[in-house]
C-alpha positions in Angstrom: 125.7 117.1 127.0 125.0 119.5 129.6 121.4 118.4 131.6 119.2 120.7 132.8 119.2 120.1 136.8 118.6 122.6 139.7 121.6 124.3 141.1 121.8 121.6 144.2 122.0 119.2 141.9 125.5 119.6 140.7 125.3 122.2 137.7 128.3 125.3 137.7 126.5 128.7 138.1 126.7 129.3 134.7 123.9 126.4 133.4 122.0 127.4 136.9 121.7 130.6 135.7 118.3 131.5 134.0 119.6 134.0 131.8 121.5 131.3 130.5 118.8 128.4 130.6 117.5 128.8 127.1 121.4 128.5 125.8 121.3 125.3 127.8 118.1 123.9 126.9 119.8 124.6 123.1 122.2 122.2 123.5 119.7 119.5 124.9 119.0 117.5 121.6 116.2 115.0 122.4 117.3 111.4 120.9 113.8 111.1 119.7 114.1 114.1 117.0 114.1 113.2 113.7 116.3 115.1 111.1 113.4 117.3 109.2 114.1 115.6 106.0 112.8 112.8 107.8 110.1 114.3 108.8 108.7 115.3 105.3 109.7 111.8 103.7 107.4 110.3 106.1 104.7 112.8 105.4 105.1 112.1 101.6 105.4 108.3 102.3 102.0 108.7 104.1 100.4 111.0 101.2 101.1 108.3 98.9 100.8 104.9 100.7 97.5 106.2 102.3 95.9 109.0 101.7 95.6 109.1 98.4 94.4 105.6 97.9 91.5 106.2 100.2 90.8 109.0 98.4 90.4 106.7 95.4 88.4 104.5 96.8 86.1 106.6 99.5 82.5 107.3 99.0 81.2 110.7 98.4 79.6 111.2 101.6 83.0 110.0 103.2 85.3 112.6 100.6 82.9 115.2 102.2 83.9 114.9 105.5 87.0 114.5 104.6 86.4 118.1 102.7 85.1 119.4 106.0 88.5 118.1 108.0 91.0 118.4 105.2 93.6 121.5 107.1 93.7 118.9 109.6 93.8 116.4 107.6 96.4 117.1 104.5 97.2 120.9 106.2 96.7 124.3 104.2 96.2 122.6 100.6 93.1 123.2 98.2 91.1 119.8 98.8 89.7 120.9 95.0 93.7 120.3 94.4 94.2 117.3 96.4 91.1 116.0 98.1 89.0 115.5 95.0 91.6 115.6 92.3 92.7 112.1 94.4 89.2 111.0 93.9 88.7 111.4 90.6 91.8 109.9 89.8 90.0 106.6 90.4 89.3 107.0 86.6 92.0 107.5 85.1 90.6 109.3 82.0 89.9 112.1 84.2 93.1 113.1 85.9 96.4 113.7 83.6 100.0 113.9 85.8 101.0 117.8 86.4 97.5 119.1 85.7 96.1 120.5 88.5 92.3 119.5 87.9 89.9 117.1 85.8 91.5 116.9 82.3 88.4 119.0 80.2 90.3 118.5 77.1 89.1 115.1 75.7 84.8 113.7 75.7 84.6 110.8 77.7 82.1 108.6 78.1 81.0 107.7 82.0 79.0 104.0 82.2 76.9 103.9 85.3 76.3 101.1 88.2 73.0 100.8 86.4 74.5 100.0 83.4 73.7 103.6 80.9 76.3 105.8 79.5 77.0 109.0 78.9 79.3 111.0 77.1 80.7 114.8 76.8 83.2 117.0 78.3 84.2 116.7 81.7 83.1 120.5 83.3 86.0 120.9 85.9 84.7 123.9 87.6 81.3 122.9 87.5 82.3 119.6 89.0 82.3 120.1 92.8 82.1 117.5 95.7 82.2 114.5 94.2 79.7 115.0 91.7 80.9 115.0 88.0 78.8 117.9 85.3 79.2 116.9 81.6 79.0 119.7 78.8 77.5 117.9 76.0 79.0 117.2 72.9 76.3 118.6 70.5 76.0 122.0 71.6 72.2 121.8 71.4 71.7 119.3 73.9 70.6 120.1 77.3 73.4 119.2 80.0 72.9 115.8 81.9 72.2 116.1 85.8 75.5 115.7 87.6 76.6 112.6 88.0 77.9 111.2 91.6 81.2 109.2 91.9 79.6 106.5 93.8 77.2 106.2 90.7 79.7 106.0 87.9 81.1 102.4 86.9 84.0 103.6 84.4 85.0 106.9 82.3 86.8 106.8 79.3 88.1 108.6 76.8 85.5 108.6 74.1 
């Protein structure tokens, strides 16, 4: 492998050349570089083994942040898609595999730190930053306040 060395230093006029110092510096493969299938298997490896756990387990105020610093973070991805999906996916009524967002097609019922429960349909839209909106399940009910995910206990299906 050809190094890149000033023209005293024993390099033919070609390599000293600097029309031809880019061509050089191609062929100057640092050791260090890892293959870029590497590179994304240890990205993935970190997604799964770290990221997304903490997302699980996190607080809200802790999720925002992370909301605030996801690009730098997780890089150009919709935190609604990864960031908070991850969180909710704590519970694992609320998250189905493939689906992009809270699962709104089955009632479940959330039990609180304190102990009360409530039930109805998981709003996914209405659901923003860690703070989970019910649609009740008799229409003429009025909707519950949202309910924090440091507040809620357990969700399932009901």
């Amino acid at each position: 492998m050809t190094e890149l060395l000033p023209p005293d230093a024993g390099t033919t006029a070609h390599e000293a050349d600097p029309a031809n110092l880019q061509e050089t510096a191609a062929h100057a493969v640092h050791p260090a570089v890892i293959a870029f299938e590497e590179l994304v298997a240890s990205r993935t490896t970190w997604i799964e083994t770290f990221l997304k756990p903490w997302c699980q387990q996190a607080p809200r105020l802790a999720l925002l942040r992370a909301h605030q610093e996801w690009p730098d973070i997780a890089g150009k991805v919709d935190p609604d898609r990864t960031l908070w999906l991850w969180a909710w996916s704590r519970f694992s009524a609320m998250c189905v595999e493939g689906l992009s967002g809270l699962d709104e097609s089955f009632a479940i019922r959330v039990t609180l730190q304190d102990g009360t429960q409530q039930t109805g349909y998981p709003d996914a839209r209405a659901s923003r930053f860690g703070y989970l909106t019910l649609v009740p399940l008799d229409p003429d009910e009025e909707s519950p306040a949202p309910l924090s995910i440091d507040n809620i206990a357990s969700i399932v299906r009901d």
